[in-house]
DRENTORKOL-3810 file (N, C-alpha, C; in nm, 4 decimals):
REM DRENTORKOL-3810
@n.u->5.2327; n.v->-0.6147; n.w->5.5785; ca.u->5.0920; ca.v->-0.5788; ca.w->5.5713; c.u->5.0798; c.v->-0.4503; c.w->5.4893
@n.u->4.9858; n.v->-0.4530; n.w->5.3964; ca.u->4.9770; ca.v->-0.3579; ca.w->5.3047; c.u->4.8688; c.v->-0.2319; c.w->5.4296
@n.u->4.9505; n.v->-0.1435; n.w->5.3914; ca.u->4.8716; ca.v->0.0370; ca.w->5.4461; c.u->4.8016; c.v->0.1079; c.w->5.4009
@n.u->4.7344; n.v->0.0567; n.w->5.2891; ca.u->4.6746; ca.v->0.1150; ca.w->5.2143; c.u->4.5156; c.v->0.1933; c.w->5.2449
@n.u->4.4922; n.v->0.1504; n.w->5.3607; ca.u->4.3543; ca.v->0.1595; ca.w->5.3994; c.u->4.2652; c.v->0.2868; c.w->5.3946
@n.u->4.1809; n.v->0.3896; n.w->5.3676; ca.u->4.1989; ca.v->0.5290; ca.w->5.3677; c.u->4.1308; c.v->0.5559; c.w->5.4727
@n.u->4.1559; n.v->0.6794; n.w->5.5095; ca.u->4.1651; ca.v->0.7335; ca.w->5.6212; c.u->3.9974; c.v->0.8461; c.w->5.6156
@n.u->3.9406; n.v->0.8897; n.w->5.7381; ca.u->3.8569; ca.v->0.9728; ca.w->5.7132; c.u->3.9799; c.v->1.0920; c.w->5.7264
@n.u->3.8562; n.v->1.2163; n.w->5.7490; ca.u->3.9174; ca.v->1.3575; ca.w->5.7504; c.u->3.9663; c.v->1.4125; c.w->5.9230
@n.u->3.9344; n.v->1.3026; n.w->5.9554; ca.u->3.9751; ca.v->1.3460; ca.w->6.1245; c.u->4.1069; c.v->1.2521; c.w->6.1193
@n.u->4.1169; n.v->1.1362; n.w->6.0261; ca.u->4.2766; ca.v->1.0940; ca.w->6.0500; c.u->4.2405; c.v->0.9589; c.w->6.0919
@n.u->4.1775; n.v->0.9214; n.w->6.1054; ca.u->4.1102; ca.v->0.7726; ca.w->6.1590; c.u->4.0867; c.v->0.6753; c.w->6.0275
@n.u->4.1017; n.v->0.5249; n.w->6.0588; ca.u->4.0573; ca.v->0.4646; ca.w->5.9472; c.u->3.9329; c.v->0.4570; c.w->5.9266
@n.u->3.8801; n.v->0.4087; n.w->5.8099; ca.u->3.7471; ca.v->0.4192; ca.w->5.7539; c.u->3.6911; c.v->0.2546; c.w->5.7687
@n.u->3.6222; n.v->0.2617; n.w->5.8536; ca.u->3.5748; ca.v->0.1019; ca.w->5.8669; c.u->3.5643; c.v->0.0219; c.w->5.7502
@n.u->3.5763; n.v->-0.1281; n.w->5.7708; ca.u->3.5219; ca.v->-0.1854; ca.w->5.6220; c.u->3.4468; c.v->-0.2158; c.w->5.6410
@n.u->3.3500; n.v->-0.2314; n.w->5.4907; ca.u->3.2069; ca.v->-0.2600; ca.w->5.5002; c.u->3.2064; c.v->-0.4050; c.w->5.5231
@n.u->3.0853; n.v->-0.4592; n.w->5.5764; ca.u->3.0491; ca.v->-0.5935; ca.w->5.6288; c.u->2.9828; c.v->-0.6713; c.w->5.5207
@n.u->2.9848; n.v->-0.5913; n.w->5.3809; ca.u->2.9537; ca.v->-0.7069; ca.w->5.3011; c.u->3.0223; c.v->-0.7359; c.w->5.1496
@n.u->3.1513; n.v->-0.7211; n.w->5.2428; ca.u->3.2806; ca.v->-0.6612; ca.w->5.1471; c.u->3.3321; c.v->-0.8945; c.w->5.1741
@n.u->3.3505; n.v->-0.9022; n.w->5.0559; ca.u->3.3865; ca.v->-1.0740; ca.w->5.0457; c.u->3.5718; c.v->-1.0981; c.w->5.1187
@n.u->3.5755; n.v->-1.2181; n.w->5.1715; ca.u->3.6924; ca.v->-1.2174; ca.w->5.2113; c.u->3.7778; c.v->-1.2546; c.w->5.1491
@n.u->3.7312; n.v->-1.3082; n.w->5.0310; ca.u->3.8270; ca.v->-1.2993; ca.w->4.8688; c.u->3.8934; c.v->-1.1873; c.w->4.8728
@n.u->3.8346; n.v->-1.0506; n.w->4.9130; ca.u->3.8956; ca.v->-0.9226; ca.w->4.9027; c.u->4.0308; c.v->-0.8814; c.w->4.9972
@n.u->3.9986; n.v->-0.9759; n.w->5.0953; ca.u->4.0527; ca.v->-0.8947; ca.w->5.1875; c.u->4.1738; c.v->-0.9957; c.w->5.1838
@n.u->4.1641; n.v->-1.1244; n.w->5.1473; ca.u->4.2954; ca.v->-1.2202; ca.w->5.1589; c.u->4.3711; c.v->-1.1893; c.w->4.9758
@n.u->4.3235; n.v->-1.1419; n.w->4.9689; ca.u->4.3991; ca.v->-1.0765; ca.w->4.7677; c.u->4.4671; c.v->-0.9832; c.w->4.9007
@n.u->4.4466; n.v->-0.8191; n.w->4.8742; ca.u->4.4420; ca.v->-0.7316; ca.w->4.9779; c.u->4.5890; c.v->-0.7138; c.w->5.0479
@n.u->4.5868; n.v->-0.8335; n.w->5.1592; ca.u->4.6970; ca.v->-0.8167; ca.w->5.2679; c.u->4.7440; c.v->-0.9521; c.w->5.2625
@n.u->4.7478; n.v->-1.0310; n.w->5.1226; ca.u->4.8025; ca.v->-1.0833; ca.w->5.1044; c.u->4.7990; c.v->-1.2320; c.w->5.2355
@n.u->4.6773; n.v->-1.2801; n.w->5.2868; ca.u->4.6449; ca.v->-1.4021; ca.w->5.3810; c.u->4.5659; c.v->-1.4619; c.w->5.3281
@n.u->4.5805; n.v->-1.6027; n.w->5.4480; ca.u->4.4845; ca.v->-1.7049; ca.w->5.4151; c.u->4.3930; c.v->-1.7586; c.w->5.5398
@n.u->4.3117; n.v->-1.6930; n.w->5.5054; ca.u->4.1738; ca.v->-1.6574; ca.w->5.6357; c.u->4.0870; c.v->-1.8015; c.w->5.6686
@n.u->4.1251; n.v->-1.9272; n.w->5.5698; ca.u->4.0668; ca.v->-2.0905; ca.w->5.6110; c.u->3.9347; c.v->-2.0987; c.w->5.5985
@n.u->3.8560; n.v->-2.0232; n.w->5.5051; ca.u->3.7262; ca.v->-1.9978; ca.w->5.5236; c.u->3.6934; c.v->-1.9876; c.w->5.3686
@n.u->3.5603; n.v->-2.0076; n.w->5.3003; ca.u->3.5382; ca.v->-1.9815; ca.w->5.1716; c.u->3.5148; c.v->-1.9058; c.w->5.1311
@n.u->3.6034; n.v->-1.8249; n.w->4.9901; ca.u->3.6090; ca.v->-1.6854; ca.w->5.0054; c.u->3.4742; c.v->-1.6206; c.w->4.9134
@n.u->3.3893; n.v->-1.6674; n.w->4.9201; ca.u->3.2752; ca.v->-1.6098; ca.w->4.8853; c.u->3.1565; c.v->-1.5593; c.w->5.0196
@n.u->3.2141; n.v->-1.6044; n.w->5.1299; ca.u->3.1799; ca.v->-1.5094; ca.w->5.2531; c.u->3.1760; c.v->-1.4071; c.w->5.2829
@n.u->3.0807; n.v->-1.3161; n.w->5.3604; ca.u->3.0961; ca.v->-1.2150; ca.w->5.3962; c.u->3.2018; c.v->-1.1129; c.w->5.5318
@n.u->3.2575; n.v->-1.0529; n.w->5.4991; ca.u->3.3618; ca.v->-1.0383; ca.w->5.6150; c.u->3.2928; c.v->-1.0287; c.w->5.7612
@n.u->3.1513; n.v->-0.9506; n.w->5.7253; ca.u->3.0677; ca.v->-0.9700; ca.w->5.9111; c.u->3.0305; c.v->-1.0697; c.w->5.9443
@n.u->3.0141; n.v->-1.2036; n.w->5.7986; ca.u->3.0066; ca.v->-1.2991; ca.w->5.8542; c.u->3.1297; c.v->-1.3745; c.w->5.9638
@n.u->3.2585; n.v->-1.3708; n.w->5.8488; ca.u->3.3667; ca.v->-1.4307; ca.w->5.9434; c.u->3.3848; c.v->-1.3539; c.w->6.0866
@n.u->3.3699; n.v->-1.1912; n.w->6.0823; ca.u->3.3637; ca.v->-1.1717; ca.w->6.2107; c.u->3.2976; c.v->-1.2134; c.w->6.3377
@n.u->3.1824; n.v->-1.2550; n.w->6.3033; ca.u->3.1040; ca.v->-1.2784; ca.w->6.3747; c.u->3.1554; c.v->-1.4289; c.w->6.4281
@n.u->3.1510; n.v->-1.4911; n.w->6.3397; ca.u->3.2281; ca.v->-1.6554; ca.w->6.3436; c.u->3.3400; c.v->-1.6992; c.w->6.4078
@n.u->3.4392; n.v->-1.5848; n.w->6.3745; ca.u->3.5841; ca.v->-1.5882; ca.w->6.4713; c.u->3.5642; c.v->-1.5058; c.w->6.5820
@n.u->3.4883; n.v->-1.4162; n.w->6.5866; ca.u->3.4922; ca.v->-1.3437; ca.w->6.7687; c.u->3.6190; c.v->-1.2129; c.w->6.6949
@n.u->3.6088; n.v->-1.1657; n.w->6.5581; ca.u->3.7217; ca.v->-1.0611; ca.w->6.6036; c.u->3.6550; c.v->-0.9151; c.w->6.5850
@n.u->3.6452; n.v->-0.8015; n.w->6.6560; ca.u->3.5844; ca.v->-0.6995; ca.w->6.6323; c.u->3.6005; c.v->-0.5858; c.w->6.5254
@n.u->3.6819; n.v->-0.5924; n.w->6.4389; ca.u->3.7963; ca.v->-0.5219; ca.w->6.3468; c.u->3.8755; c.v->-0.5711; c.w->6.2840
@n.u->3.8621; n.v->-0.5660; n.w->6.1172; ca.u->3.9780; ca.v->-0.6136; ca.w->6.0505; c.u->4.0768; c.v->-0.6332; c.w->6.1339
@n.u->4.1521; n.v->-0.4634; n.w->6.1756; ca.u->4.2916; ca.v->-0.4463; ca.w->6.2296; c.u->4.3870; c.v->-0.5447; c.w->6.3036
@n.u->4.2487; n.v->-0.5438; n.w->6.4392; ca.u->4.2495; ca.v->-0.6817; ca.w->6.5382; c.u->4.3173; c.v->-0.7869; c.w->6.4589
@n.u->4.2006; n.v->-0.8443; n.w->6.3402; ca.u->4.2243; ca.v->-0.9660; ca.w->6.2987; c.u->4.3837; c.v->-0.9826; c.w->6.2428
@n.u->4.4066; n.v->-0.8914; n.w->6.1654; ca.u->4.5509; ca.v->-0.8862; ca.w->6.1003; c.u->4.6277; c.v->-0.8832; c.w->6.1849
@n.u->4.6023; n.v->-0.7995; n.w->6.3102; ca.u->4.7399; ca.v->-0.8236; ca.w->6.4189; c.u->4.7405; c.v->-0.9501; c.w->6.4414
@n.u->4.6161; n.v->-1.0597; n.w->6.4334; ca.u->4.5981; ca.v->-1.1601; ca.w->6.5605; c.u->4.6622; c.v->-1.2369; c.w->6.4112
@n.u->4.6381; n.v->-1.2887; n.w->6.3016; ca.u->4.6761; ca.v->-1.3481; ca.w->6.2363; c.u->4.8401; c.v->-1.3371; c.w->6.1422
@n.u->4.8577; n.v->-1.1910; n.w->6.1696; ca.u->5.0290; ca.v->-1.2325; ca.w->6.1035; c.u->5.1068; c.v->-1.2163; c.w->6.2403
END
């Protein structure tokens, strides 16, 4: 899984935006999310039940 994610100034990750495509995010960390990648990622969240990228990447690799 790529680490690339940036961080705020307190050290925490920086949420992703919800209308960021999941084309992006399966290029990215390198998955295959089964969904059409011209979707929105709050859409798939909403769709799969996961609350956080992070979540999702743990739950899927």
């Amino acid at each position: 899984m790529n680490a690339n994610r940036l961080r705020t100034k307190k050290g925490t990750f920086r949420p992703v935006r919800g209308d960021t495509k999941v084309s992006t995010i399966e290029k990215r960390y390198d998955v295959d999310l089964g969904v059409r990648s011209d979707m929105k990622l709050s859409n798939f969240f909403k769709q799969k039940g996961y609350p956080s990228l992070s979540r999702m990447l743990r739950d899927i690799k």
